[in-house]
Residue frames relative to the residue before (quaternion, step in Angstrom):
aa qw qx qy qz dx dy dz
X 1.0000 0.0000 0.0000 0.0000 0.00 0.00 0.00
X 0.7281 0.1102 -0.1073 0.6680 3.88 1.01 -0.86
X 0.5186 -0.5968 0.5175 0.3271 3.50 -1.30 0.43
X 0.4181 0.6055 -0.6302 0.2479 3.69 -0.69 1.38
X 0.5003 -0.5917 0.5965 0.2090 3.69 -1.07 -0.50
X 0.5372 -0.5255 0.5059 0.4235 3.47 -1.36 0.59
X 0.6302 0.4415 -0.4239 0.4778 4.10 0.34 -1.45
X 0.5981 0.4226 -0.5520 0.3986 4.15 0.30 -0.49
X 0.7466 0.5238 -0.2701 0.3086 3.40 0.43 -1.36
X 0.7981 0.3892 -0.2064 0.4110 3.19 0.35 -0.86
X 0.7664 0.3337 -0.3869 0.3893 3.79 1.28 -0.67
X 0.4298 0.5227 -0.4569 0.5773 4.01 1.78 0.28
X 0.7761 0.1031 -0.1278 0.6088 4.42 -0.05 -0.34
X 0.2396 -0.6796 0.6608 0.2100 3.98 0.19 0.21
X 0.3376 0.5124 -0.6608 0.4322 4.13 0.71 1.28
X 0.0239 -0.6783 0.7293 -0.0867 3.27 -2.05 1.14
X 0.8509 -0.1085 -0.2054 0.4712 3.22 1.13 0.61
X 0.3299 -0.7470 0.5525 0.1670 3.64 -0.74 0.38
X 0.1805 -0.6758 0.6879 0.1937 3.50 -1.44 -0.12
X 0.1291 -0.7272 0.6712 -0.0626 3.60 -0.98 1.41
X 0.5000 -0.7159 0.4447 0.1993 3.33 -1.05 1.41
X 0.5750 -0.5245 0.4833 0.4008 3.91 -1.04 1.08
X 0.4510 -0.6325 0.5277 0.3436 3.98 -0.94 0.77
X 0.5618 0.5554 -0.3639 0.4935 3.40 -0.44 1.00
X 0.6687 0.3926 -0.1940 0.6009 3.89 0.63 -1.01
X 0.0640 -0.7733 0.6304 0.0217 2.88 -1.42 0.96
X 0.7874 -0.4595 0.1383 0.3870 3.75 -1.19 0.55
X 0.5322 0.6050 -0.2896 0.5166 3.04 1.46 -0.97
X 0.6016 0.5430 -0.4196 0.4088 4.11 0.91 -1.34
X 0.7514 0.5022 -0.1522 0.4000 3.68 1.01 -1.41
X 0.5273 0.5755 -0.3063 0.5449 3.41 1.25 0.03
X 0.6801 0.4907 -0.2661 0.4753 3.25 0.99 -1.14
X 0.5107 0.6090 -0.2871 0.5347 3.71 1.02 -1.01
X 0.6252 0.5880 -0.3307 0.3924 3.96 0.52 -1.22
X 0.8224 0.4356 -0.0587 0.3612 2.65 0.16 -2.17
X 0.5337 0.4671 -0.4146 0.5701 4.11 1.23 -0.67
X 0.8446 0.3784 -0.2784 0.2570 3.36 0.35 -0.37
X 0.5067 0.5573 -0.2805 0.5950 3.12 1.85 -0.13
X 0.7304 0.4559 -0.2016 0.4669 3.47 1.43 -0.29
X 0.4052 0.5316 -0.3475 0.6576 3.23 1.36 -0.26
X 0.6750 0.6032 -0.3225 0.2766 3.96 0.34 -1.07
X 0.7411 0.3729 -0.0114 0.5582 3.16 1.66 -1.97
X 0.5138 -0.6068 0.4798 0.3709 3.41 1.21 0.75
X 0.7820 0.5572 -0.2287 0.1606 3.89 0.36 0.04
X 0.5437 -0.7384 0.2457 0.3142 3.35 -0.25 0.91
X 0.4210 -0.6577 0.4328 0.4504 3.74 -0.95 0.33
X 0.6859 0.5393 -0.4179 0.2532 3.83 0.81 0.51
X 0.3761 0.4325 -0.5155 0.6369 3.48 1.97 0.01
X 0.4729 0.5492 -0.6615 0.1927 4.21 -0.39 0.07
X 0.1594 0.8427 -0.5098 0.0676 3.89 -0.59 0.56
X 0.6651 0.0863 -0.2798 0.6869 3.23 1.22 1.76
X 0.1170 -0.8548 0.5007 -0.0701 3.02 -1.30 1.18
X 0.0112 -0.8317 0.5507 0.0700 3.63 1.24 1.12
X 0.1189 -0.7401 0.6591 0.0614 4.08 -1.50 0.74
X 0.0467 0.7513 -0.6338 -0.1780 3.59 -0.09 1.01
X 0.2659 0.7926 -0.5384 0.1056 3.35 -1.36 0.82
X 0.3006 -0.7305 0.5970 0.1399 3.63 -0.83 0.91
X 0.7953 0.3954 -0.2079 0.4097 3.30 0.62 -0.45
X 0.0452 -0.9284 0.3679 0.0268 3.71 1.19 0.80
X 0.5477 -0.4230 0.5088 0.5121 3.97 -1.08 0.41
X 0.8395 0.1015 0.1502 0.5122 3.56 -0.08 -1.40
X 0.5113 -0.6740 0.4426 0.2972 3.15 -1.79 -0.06
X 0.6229 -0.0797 -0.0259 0.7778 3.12 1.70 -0.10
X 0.4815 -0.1882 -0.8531 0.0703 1.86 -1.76 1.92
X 0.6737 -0.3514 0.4063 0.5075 3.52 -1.48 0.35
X 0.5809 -0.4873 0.5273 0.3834 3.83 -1.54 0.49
X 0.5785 0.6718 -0.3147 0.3390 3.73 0.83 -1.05
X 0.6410 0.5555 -0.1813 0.4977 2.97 1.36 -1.10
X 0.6922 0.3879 -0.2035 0.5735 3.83 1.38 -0.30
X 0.5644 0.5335 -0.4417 0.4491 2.94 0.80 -0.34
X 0.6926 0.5584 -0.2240 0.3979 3.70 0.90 -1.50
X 0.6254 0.4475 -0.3427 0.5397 3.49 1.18 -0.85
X 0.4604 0.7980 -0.3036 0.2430 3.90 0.92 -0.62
X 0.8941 0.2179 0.1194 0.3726 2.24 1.02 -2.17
X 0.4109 -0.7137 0.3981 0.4040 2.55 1.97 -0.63
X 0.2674 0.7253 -0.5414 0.3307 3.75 0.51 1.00
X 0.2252 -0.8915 0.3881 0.0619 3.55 0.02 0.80
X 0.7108 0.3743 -0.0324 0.5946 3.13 1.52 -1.20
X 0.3832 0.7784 -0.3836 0.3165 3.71 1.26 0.50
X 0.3599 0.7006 -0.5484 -0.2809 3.02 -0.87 -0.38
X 0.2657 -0.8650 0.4192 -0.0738 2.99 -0.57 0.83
X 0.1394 -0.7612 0.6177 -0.1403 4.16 -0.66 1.16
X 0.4301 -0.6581 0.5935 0.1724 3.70 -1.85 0.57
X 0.3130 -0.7691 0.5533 0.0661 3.21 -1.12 0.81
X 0.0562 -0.7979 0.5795 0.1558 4.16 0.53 0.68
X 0.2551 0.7336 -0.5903 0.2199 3.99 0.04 0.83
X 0.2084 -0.8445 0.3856 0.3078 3.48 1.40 0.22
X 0.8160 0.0653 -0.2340 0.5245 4.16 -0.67 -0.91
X 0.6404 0.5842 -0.3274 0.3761 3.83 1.63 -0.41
X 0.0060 -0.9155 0.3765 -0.1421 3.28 0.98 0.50
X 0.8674 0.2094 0.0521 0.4484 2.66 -0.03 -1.75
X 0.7178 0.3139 -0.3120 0.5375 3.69 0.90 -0.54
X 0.4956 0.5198 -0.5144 0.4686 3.91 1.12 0.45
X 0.5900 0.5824 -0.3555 0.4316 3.45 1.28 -0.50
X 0.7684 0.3663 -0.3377 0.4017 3.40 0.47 -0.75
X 0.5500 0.6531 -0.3992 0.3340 3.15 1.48 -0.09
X 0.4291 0.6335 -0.2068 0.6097 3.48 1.68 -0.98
X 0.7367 0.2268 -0.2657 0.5790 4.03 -0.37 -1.34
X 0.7450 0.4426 -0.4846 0.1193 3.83 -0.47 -0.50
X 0.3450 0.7290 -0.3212 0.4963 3.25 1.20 -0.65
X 0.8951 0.3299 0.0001 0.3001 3.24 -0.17 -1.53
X 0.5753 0.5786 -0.1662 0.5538 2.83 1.93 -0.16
X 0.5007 0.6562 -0.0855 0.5581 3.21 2.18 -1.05
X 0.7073 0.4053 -0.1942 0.5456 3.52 1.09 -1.04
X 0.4955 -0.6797 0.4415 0.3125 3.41 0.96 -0.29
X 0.3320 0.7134 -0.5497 0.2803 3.81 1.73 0.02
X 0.7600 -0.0200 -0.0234 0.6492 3.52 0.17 -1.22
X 0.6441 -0.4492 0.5998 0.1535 3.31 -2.37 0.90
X 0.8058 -0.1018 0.1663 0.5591 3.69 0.09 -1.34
X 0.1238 0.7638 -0.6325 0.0349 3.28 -1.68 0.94
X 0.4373 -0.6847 0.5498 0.1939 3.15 -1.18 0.59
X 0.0980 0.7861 -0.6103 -0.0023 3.37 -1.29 1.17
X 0.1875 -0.7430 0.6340 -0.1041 3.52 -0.89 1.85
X 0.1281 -0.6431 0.7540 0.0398 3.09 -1.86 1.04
X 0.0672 0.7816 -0.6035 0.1426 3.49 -0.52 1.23
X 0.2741 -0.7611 0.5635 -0.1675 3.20 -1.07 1.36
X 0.2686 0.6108 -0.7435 0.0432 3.93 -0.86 0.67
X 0.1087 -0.7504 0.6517 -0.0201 3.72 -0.01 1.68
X 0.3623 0.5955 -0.5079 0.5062 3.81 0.96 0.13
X 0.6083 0.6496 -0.2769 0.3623 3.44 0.63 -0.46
X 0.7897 0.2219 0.1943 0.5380 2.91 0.95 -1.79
X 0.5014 0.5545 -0.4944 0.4434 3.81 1.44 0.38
X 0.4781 -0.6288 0.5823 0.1920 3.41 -1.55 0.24
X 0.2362 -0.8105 0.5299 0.0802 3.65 0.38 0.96
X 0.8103 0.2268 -0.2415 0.4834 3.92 0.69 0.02
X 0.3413 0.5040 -0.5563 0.5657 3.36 1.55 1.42
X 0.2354 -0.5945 0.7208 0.2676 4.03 -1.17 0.25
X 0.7028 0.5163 -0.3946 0.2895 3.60 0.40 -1.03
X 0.6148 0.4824 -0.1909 0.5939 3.82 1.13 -0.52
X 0.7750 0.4439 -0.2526 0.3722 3.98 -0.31 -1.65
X 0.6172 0.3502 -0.5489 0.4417 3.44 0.69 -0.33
X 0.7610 0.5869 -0.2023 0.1884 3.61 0.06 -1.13
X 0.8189 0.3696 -0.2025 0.3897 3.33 1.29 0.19
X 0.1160 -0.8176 0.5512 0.1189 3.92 -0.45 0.78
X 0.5165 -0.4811 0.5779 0.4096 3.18 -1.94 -0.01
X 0.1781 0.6842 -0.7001 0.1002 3.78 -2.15 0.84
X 0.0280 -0.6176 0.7592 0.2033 3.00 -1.83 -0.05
X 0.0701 0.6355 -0.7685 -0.0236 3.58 -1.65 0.00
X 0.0848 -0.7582 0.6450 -0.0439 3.06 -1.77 1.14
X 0.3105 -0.7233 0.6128 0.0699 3.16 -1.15 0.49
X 0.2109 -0.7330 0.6158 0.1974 4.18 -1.01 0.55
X 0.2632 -0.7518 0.5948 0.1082 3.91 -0.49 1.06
X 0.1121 0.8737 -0.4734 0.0095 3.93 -0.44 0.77
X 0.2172 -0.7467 0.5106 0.3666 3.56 -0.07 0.31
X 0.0176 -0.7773 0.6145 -0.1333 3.66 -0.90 1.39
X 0.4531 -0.6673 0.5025 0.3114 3.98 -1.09 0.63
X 0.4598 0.6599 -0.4284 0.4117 3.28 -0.85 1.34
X 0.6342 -0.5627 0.4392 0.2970 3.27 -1.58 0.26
X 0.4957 0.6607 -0.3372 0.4517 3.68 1.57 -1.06
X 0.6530 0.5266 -0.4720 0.2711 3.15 -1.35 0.26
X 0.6031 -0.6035 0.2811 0.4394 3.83 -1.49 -0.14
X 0.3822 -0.8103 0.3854 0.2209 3.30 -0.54 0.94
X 0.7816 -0.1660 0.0568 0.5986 3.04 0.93 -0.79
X 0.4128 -0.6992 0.5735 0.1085 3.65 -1.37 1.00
X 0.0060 -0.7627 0.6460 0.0295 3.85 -1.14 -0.06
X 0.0696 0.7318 -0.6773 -0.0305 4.11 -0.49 0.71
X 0.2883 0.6787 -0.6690 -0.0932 3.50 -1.36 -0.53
X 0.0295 0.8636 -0.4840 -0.1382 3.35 -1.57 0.19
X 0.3714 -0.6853 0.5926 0.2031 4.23 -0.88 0.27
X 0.0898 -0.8385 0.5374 0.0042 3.24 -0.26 1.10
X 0.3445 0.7513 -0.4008 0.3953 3.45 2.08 0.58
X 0.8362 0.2270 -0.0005 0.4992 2.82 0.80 -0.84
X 0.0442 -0.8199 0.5277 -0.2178 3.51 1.03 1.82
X 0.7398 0.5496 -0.2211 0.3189 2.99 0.43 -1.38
X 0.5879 0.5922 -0.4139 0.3638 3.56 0.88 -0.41
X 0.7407 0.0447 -0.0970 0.6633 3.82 1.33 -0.48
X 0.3605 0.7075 -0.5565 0.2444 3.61 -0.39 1.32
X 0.3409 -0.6652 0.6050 0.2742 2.94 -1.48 -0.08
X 0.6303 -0.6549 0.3812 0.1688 3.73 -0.41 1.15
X 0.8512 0.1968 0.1921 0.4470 3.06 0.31 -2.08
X 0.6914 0.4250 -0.4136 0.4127 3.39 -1.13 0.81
X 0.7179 0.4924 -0.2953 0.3937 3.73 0.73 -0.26
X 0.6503 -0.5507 0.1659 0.4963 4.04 -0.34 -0.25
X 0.4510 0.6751 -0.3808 0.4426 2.97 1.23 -0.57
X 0.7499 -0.0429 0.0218 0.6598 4.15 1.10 -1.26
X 0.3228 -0.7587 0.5587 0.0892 3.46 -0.21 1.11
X 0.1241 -0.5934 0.6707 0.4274 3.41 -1.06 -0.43
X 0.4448 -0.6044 0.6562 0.0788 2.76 -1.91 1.27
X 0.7255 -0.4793 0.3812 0.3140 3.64 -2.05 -0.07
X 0.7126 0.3903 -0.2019 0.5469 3.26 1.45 -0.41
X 0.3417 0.7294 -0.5707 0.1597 3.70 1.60 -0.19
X 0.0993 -0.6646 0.7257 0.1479 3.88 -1.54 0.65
X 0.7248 -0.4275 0.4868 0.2345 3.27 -1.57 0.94
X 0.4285 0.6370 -0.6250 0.1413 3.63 -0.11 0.48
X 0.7451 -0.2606 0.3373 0.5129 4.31 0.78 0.86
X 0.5701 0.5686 -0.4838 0.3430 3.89 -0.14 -0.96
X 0.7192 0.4702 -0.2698 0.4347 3.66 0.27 -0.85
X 0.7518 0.3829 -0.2468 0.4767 3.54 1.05 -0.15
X 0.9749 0.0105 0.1908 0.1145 2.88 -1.47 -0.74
X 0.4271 0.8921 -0.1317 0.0661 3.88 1.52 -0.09
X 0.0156 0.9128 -0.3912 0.1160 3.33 0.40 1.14
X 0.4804 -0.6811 0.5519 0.0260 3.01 -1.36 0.88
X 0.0462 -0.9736 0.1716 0.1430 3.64 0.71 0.57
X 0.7175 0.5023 -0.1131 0.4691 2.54 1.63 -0.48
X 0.5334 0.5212 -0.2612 0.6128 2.92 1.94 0.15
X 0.4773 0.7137 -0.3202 0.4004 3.08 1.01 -0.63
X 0.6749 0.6079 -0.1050 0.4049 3.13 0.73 -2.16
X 0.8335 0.4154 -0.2263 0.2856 3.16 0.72 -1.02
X 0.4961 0.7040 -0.2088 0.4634 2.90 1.95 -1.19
X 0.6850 0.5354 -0.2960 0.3956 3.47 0.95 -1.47
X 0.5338 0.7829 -0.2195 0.2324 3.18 0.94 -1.61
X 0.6625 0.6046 -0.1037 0.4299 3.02 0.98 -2.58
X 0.7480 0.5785 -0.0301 0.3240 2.58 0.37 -2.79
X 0.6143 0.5547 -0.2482 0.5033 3.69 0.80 -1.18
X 0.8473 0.3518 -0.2106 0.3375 3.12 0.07 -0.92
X 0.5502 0.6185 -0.3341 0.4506 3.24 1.55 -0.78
X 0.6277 0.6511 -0.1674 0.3924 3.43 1.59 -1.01
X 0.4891 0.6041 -0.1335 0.6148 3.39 2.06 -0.75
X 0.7573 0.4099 -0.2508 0.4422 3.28 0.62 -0.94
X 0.6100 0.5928 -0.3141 0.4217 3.54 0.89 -1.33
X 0.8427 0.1713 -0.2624 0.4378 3.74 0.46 -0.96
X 0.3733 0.6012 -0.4938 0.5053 3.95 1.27 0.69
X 0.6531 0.3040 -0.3565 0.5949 3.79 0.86 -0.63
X 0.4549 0.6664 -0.4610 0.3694 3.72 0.40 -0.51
X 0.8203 0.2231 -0.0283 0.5259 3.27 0.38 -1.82
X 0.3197 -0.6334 0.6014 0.3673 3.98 0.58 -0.29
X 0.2169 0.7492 -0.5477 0.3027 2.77 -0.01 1.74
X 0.0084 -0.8135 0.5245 0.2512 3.05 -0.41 0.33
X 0.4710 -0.5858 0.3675 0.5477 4.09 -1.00 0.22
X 0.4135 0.6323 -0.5083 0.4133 3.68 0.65 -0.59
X 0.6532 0.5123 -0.2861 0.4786 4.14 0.82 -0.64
X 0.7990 0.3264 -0.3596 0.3545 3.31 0.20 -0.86
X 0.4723 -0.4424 0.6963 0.3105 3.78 -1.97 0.71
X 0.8169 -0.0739 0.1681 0.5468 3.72 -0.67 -0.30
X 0.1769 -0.5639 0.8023 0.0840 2.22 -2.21 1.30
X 0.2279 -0.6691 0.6920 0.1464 4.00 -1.17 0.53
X 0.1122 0.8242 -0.5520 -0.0587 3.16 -0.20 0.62
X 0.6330 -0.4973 0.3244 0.4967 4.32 -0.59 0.21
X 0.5384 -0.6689 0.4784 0.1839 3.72 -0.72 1.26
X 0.2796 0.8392 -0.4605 0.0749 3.61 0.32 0.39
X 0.8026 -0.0944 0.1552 0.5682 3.19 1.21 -1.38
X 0.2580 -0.8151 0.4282 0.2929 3.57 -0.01 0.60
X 0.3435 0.6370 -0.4460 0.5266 3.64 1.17 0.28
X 0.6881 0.5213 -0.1777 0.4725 4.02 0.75 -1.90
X 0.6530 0.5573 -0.1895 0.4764 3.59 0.95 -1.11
X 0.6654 0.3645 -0.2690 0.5933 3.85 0.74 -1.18
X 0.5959 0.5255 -0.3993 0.4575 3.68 0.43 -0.54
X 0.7127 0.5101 -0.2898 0.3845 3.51 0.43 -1.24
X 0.5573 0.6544 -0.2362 0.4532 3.40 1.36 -1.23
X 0.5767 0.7084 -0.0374 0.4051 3.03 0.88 -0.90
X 0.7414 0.1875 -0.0994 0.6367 3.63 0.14 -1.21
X 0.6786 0.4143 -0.3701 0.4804 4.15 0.92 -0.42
X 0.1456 -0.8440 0.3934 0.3341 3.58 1.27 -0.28
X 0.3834 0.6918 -0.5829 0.1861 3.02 0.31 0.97
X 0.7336 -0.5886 0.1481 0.3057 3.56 -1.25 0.45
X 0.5531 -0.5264 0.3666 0.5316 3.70 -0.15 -0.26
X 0.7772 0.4569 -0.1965 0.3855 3.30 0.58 -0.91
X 0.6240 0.5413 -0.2938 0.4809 3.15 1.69 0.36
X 0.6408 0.5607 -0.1794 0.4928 3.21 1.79 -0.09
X 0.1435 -0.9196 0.3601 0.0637 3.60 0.04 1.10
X 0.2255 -0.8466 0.4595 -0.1461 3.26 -1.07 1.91
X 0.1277 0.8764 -0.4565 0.0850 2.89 -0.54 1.29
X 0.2402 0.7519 -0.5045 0.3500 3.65 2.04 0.27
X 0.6694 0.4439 -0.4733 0.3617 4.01 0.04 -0.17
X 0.6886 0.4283 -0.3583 0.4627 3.67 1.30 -0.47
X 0.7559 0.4885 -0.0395 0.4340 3.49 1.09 -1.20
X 0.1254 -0.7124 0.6225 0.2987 3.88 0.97 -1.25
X 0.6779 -0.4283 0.3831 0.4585 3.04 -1.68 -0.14
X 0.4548 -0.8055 0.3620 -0.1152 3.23 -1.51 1.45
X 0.0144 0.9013 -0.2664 -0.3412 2.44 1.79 -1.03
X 0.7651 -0.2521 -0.0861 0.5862 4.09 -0.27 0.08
X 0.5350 0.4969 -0.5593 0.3924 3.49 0.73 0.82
X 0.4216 0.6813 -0.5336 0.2709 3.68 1.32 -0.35
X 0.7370 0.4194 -0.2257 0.4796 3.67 -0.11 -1.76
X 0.7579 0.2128 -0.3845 0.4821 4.30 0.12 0.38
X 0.3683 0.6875 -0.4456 0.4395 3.34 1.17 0.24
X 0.7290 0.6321 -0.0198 0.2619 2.84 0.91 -1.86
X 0.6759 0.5705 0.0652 0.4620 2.60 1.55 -1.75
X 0.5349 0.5698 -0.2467 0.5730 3.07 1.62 -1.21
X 0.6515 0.6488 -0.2397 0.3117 3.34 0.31 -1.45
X 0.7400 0.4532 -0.0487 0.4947 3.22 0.86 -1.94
X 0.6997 0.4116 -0.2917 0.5060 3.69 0.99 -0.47
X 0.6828 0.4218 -0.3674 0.4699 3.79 1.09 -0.51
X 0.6262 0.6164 -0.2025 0.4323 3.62 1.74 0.21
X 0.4905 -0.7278 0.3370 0.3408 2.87 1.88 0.59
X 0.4919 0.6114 -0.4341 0.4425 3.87 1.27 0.19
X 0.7754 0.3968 -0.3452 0.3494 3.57 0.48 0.40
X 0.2988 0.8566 -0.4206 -0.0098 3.80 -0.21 0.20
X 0.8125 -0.3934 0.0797 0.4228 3.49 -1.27 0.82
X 0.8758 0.2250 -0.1818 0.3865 3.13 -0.94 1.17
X 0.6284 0.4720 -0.4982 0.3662 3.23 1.20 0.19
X 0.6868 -0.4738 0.4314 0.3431 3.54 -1.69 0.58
X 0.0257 0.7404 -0.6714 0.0185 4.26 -0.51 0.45
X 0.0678 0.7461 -0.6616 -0.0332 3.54 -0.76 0.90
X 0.2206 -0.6603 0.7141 0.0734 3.59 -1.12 0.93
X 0.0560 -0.7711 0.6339 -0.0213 3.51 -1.45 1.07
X 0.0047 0.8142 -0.5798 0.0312 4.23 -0.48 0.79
X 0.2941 0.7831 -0.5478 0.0145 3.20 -1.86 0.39
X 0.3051 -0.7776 0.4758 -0.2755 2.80 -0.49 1.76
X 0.7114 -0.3660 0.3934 0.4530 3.64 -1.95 1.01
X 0.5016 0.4187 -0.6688 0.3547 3.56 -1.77 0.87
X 0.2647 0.6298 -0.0422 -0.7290 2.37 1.17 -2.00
X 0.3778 -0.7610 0.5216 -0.0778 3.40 -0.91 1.56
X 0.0990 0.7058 -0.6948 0.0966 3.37 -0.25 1.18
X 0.2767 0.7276 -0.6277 -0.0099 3.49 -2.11 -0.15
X 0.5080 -0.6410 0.5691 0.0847 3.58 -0.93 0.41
X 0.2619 0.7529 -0.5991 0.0750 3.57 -1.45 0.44
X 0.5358 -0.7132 0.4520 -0.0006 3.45 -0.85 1.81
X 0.1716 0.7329 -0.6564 0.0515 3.86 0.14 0.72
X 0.1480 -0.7048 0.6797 0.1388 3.48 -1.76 0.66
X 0.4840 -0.8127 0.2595 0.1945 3.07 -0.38 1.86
């Protein structure tokens, strides 16, 4: 469709394959899929569920919230439940949002999902964008439980100066689509990349640090970092400034591409049904994404 090459792709985003959603399924369909399976995991029904956080840029609808479909889906009676637009931060802005609340004792158990159908929302006659994004969901069940396990410590921030480097123009109120709108990309996908890169880089890492001093942590502590699948270029870099080894950093953008807030529970999922996690070790997950919205969050397993 765009003039590039697999060796371009794969040695500029180290992605070799993606997964695009059957025409017909929608984000909400993949969310549902997540969450049965993240629930089936925690032994726990969908009627102790009593919060439903949905990070997602790529919604069923513009109103009602996706959360709101998902619940009717599944049948979650005791939910309530709302969307978070924090794009690749999704999922770790969620737990920032459910832990708290989980801390206070308001709600017992909840369910945070990042689901994505960026197939939706990619420009197919941009190279700088189409290679780099797939369709996902991944969830996660949040429980208050007695112990040392759990998320220790969370970190969000964002710069809304600098939107424009990854947005989407068109389609909202601000640019509607008109009767005469033509197809020229605006409605999708738009990135700056090289800025991007750099911002993330900085920004990421600064995000790593903030909740490692939070918790006296040191990185020399943590079994795995998961950090948001964007670029495998972003990733070695991050590794880097946190010194932490390579082989402590889990990668999975060559199977999956960039995911957006379904990358970093994808990830997670992955790594825990791989026998690579066990009690008590330190897991830090790091994202950042269009707003631009980065942040970080420390779980001890």
């Amino acid at each position: 469709m765009v003039d590039t090459s697999d060796e371009w792709i794969t040695s500029r985003t180290g992605i070799k394959e993606r997964h695009i959603a059957d025409k017909g399924v929608s984000c909400s369909d993949m969310a549902v899929e997540a969450i049965g399976r993240a629930l089936d995991m925690a032994g726990c029904s969908r009627e102790e569920i009593e919060l439903l956080v949905v990070g997602t840029v790529t919604p069923d609808y513009r109103l009602p919230s996706t959360a709101c479909v998902i619940q009717e889906k599944m049948g979650l009676p005791n939910a309530v439940g709302y969307d978070i637009a924090s794009a690749c931060t999704g999922f770790i802005n969620g737990l920032s949002i459910v832990a708290p609340q989980i801390e206070s004792g308001r709600y017992k158990k909840a369910v945070v999902v990042g689901a994505e159908l960026l197939s939706s929302f990619t420009n197919y006659q941009d190279r700088n964008t189409c290679v780099l994004f797939g369709d996902a969901a991944g969830a996660a069940v949040v429980s208050g439980e007695e112990g040392e396990s759990g998320i220790i410590s969370t970190f969000m921030k964002s710069d809304g100066r600098m939107r424009e480097l990854l947005w989407a123009e068109v389609g909202g109120a601000v640019n509607p689509y008109s009767p005469d709108f033509t197809y020229n990309g605006r409605d999708k996908i738009m990135m700056n990349g090289s800025d991007v890169f750099k911002v993330a880089v900085r920004e990421m890492a600064r995000a790593a640090q903030a909740v490692l001093e939070d918790a006296g942590v040191d990185p020399s502590q943590l079994a795995m970092v998961v950090p948001h699948q964007a670029n495998i270029r972003i990733i070695d870099a991050l590794a880097k400034r946190l010194s932490v080894d390579p082989e402590r950093v889990y990668i999975n953008i060559d199977k999956y591409g960039n995911t957006s807030a379904a990358s970093i529970p994808l990830a997670l999922d992955e790594a825990n049904r791989a026998g690579m996690l066990k009690s008590g070790d330190y897991v830090l997950m790091v994202a950042f994404g269009g707003g631009l919205i980065w942040g970080s969050a420390l779980v001890r397993w």
